[in-house]
N, CA, C and O of each residue as an XYZ file, in Angstrom:
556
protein
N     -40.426      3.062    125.297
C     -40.986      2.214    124.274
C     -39.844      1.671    123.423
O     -38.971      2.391    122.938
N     -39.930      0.072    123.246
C     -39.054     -0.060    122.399
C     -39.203     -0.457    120.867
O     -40.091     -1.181    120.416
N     -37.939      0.283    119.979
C     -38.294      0.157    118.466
C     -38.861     -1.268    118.330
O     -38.556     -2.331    118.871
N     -40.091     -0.811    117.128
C     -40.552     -2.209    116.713
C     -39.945     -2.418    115.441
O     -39.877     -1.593    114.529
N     -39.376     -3.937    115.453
C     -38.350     -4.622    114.579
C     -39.095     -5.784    114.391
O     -38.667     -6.890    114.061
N     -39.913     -5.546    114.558
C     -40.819     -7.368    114.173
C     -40.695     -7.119    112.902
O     -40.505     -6.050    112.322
N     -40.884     -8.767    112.290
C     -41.147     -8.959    110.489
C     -42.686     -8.526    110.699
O     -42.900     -7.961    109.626
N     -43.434     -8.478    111.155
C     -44.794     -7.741    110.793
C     -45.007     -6.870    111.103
O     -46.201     -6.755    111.381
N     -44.240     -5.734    111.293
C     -43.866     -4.419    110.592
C     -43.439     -3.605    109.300
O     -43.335     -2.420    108.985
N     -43.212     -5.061    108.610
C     -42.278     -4.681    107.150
C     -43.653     -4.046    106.033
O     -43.449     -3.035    105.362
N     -45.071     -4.824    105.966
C     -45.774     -4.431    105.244
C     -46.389     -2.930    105.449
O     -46.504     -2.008    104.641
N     -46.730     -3.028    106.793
C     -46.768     -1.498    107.084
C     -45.812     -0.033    106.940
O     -45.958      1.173    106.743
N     -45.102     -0.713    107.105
C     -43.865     -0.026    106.738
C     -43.326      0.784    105.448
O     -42.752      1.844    105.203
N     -44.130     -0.941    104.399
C     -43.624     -0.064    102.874
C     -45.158      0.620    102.511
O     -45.326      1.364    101.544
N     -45.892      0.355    103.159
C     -47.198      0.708    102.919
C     -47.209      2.817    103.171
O     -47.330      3.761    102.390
N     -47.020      2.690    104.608
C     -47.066      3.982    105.253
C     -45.811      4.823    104.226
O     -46.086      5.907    103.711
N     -44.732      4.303    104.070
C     -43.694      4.756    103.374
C     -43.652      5.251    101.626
O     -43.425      6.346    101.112
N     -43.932      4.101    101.121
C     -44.460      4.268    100.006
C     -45.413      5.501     99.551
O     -45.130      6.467     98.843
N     -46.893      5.085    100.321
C     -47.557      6.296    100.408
C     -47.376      7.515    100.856
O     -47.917      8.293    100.069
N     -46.929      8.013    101.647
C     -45.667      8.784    102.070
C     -45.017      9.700    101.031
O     -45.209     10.909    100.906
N     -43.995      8.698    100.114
C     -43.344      9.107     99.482
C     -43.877      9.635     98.170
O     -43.242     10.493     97.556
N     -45.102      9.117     97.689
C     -45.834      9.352     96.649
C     -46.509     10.657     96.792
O     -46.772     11.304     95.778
N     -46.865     11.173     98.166
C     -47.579     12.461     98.784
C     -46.489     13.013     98.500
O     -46.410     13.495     97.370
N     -45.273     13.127     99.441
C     -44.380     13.857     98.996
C     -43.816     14.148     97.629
O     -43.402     15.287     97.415
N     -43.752     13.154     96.600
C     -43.317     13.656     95.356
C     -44.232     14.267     94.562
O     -43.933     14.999     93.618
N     -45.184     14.035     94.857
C     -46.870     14.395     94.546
C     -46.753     16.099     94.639
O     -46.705     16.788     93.620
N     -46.716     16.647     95.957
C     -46.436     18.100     96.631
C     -45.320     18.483     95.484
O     -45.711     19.362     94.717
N     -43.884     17.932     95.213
C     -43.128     18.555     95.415
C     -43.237     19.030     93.606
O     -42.987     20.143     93.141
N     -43.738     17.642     92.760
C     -43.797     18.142     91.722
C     -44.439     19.136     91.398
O     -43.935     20.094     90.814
N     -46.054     19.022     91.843
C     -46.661     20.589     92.445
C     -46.090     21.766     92.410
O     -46.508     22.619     91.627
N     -44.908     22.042     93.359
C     -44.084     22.995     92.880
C     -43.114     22.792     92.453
O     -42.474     23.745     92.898
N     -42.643     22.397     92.047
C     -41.344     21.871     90.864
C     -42.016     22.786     89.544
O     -41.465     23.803     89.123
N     -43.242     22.260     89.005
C     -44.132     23.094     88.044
C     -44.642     24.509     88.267
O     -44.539     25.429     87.457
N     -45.207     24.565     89.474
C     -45.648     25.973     90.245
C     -44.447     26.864     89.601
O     -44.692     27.766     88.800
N     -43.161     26.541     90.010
C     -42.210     27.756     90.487
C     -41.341     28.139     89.079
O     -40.554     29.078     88.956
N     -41.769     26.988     87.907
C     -41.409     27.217     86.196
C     -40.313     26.455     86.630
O     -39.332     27.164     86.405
N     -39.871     25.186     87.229
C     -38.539     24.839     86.981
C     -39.128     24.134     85.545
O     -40.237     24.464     85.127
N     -38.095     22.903     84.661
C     -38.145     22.589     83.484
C     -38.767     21.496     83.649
O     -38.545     20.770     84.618
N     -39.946     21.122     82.396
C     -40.506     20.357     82.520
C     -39.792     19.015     82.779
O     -38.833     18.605     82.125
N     -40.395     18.363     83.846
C     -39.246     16.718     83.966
C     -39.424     15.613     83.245
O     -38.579     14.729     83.104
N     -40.754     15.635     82.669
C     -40.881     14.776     81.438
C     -40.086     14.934     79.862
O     -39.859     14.147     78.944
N     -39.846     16.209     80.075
C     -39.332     16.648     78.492
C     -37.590     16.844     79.131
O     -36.727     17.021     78.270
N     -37.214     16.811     80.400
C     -35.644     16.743     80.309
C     -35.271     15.196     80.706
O     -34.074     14.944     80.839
N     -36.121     14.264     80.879
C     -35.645     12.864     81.177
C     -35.121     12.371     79.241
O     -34.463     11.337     79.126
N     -35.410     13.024     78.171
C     -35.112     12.546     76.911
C     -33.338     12.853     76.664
O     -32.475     12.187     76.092
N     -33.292     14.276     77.441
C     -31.862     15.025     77.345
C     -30.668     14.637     78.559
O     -29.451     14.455     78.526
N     -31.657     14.620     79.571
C     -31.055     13.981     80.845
C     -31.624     13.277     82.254
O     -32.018     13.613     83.371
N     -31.321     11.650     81.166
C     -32.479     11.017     82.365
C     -31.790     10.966     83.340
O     -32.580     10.831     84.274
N     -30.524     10.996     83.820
C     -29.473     10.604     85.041
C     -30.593     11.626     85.839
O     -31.600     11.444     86.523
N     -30.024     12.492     85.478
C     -30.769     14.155     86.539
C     -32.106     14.038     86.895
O     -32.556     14.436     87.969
N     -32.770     13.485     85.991
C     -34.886     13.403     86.430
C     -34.583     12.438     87.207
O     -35.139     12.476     88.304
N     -33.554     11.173     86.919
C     -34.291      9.912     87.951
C     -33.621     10.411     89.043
O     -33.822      9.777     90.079
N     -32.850     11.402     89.126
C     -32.237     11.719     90.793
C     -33.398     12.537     91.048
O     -34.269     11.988     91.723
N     -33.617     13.721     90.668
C     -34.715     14.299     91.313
C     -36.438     13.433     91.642
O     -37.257     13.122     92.507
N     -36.170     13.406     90.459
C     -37.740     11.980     91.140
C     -37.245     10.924     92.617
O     -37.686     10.896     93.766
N     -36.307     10.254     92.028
C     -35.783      9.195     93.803
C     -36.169     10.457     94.565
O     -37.294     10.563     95.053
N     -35.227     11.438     94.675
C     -34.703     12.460     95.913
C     -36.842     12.825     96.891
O     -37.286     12.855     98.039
N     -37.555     13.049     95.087
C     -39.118     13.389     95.924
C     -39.691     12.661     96.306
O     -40.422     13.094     97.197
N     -39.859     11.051     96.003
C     -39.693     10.015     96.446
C     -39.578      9.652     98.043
O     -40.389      9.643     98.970
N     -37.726      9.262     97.876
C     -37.757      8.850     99.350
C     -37.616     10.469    100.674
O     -37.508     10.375    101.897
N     -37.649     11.224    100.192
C     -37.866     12.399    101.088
C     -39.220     12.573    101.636
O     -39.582     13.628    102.156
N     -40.183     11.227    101.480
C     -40.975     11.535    102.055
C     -41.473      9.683    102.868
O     -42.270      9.479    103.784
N     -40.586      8.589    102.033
C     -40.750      7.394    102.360
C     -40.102      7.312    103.792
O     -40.586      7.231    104.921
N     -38.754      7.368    103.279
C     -37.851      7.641    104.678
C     -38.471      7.806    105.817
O     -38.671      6.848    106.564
N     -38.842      8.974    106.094
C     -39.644      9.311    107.501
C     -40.608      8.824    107.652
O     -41.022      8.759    108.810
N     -41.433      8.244    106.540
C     -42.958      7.453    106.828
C     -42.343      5.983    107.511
O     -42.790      5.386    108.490
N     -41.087      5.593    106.591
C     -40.567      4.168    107.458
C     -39.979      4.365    108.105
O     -39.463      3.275    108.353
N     -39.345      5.410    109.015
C     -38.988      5.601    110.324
C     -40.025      5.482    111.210
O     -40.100      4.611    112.076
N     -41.015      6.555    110.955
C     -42.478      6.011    111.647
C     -42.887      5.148    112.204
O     -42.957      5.166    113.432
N     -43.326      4.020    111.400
C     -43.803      2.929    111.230
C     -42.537      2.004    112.250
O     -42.851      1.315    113.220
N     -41.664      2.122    111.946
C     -40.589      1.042    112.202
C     -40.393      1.598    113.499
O     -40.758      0.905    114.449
N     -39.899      2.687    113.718
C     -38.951      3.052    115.005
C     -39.954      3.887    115.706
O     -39.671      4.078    116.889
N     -41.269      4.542    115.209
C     -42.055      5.473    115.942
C     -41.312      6.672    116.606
O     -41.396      7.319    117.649
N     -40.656      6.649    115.649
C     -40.120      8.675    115.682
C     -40.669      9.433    114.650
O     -40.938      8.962    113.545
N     -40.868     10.768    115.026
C     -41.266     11.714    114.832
C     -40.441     12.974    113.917
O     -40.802     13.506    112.867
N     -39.241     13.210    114.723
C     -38.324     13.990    114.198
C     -37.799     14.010    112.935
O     -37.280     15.069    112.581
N     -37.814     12.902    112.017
C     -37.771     12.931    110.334
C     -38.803     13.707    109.864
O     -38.603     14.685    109.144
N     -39.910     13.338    110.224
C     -41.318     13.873    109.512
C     -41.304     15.504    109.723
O     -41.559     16.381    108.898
N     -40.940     15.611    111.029
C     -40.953     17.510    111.063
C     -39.798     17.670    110.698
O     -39.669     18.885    110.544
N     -38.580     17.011    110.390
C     -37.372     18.082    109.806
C     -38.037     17.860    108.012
O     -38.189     18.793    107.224
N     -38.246     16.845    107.810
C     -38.882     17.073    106.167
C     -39.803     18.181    105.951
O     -39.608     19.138    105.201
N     -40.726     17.984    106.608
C     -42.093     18.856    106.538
C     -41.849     20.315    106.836
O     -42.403     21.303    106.354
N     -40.824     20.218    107.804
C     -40.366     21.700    108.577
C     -39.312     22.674    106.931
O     -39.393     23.845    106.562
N     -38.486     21.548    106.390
C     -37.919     22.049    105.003
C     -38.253     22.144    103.917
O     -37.664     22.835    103.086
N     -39.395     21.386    103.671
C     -40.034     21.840    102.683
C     -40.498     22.950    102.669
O     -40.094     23.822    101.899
N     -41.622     23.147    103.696
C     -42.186     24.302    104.163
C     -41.507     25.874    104.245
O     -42.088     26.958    104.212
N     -40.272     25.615    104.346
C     -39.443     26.700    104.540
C     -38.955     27.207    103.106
O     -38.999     28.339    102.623
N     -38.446     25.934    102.548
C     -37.962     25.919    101.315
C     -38.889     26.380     99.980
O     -38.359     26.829     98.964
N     -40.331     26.210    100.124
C     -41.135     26.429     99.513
C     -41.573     28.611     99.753
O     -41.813     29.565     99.013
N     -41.472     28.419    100.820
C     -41.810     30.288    101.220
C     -41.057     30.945    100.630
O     -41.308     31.780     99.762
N     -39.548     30.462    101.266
C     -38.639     31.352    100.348
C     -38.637     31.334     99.110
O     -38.415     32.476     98.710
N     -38.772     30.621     98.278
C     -38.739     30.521     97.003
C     -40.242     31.356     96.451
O     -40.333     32.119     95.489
N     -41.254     30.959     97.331
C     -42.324     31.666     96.773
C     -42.191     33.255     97.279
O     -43.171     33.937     96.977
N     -41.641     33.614     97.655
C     -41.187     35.242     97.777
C     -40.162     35.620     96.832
O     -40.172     36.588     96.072
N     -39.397     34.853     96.958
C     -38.480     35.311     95.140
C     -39.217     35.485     93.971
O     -39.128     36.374     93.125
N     -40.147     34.269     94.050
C     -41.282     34.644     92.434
C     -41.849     35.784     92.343
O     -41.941     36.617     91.442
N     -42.359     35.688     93.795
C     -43.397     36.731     94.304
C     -42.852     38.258     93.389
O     -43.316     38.980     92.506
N     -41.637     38.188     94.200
C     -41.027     39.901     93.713
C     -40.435     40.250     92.229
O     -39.718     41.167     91.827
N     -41.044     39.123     91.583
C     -40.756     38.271     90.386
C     -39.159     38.370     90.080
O     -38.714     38.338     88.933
N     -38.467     38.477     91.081
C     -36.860     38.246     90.347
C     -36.915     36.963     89.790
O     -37.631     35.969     89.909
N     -35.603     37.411     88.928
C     -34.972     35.582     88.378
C     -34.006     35.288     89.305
O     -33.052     36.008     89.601
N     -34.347     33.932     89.874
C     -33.099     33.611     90.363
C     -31.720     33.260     89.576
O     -31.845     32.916     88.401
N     -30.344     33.324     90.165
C     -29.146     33.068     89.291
C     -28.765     31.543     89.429
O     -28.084     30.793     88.729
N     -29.449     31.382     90.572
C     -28.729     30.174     90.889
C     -29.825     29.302     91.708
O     -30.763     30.045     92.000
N     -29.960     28.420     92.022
C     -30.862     27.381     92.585
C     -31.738     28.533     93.644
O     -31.222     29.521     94.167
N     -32.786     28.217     93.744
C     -33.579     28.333     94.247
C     -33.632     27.406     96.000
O     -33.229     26.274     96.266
N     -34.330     28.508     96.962
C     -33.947     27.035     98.451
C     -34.818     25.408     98.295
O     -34.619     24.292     98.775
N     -36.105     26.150     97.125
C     -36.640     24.735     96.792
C     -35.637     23.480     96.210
O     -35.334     22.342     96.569
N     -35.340     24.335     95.172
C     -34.071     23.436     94.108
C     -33.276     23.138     94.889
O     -32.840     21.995     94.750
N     -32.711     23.963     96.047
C     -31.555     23.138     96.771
C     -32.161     22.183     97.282
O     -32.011     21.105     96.708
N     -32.943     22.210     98.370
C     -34.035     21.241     98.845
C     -34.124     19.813     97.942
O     -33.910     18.677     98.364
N     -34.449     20.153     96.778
C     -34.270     18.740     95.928
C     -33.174     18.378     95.257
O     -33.056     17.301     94.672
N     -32.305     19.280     95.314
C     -30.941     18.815     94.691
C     -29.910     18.242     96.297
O     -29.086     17.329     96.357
N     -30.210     18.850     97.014
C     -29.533     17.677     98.226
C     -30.416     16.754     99.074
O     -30.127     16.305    100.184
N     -31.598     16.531     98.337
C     -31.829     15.341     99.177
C     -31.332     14.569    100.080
O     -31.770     14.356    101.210
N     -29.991     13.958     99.344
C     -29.616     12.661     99.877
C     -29.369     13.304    101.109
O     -29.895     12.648    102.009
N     -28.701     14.468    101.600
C     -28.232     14.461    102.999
C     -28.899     15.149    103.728
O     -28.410     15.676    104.727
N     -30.792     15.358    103.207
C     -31.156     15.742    104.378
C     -32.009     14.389    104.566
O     -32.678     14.275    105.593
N     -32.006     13.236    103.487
C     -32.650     11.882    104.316
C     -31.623     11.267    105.480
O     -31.854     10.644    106.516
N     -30.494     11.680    104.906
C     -29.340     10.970    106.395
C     -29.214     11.910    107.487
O     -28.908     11.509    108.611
N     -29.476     13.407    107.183
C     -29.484     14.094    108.605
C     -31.129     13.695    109.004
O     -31.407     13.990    110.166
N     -32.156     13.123    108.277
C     -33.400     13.069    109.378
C     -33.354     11.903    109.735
O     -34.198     11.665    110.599
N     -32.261     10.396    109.237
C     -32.032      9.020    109.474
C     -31.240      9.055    111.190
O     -31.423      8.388    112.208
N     -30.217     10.317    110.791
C     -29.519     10.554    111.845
C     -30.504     11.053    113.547
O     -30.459     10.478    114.635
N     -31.193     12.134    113.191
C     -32.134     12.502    114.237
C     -32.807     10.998    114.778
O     -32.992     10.526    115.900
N     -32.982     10.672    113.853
C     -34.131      9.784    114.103
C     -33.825      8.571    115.040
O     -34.600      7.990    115.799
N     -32.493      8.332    114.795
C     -31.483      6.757    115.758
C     -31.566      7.614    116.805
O     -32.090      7.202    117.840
N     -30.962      9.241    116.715
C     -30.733      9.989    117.985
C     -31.973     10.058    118.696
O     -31.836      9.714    119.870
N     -33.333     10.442    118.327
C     -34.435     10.096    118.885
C     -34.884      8.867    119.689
O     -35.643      8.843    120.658
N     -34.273      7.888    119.100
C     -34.976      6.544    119.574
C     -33.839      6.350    120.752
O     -34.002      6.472    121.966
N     -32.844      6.069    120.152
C     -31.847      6.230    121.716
C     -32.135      6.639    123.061
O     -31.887      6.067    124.123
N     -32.851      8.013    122.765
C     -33.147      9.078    123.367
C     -34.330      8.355    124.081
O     -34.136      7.793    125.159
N     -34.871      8.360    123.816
C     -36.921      7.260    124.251
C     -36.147      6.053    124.822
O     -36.175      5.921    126.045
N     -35.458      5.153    124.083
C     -35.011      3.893    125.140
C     -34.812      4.084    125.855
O     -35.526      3.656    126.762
N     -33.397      5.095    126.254
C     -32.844      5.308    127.363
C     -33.877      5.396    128.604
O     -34.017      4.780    129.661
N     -34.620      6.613    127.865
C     -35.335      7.158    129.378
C     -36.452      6.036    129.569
O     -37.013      6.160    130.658
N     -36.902      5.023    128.836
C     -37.927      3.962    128.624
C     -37.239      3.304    129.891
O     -37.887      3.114    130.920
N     -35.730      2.921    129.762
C     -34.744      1.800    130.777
C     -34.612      2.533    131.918
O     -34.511      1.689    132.810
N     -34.532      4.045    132.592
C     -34.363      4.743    133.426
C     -35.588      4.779    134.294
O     -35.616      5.500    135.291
């Protein structure tokens, strides 16, 4: 199958993506609050640099792979997101669980504090995916 690159893909695209990304920041604030990190409305007054990164980061961590979707019809963004959240969320909910304090970030908090490079390692899968489908599409 080959990637679809048509211009009438673009609305779907920000559509599926968008929404997407709104689920995902939706979830993540969910636990962002769940797990007692600091409220993000009351630290955007002290430090908006830091909220508008973490808001983008919940954002496109979930657009990204919806417009890979849509655009390239891969898969592999959506389960490495879904697969890290998921992971990232357990562990952290077993630290609460045993009620320690953590000292240092949490795997959630890491999770949202490196965003950016797990949207380019699932950007990365994702070319590697489609490659992967052409090839054997041309074979």
């Amino acid at each position: 199958m080959k990637p679809s690159l048509h211009p009438n893909t673009i609305l779907p695209s920000i559509t599926v993506g968008g929404s997407a990304g709104l689920v995902h920041a939706g979830i993540a604030a969910q636990l962002w609050t769940y797990f007692g990190f600091e409220n993000l409305l009351a630290a955007f007054a002290t430090e908006p640099l830091y909220v508008s990164y973490v808001v983008l980061g919940m954002v496109l961590l979930g657009s990204i792979p919806g417009i890979l979707y849509v655009r390239l019809h891969t898969v592999s963004p959506l389960l490495l997101v879904g697969s890290l959240l998921t992971l990232s969320t357990v562990l952290t909910w077993q630290t609460h669980r045993t009620s320690a304090t953590p000292v240092d970030p949490t795997p959630f908090g890491w999770y949202i504090l490196l965003w950016v490079g797990i949207v380019a390692v699932s950007g990365l899968i994702g070319g590697i995916e489609t490659a992967l489908r052409h090839r054997s599409a041309t074979t």
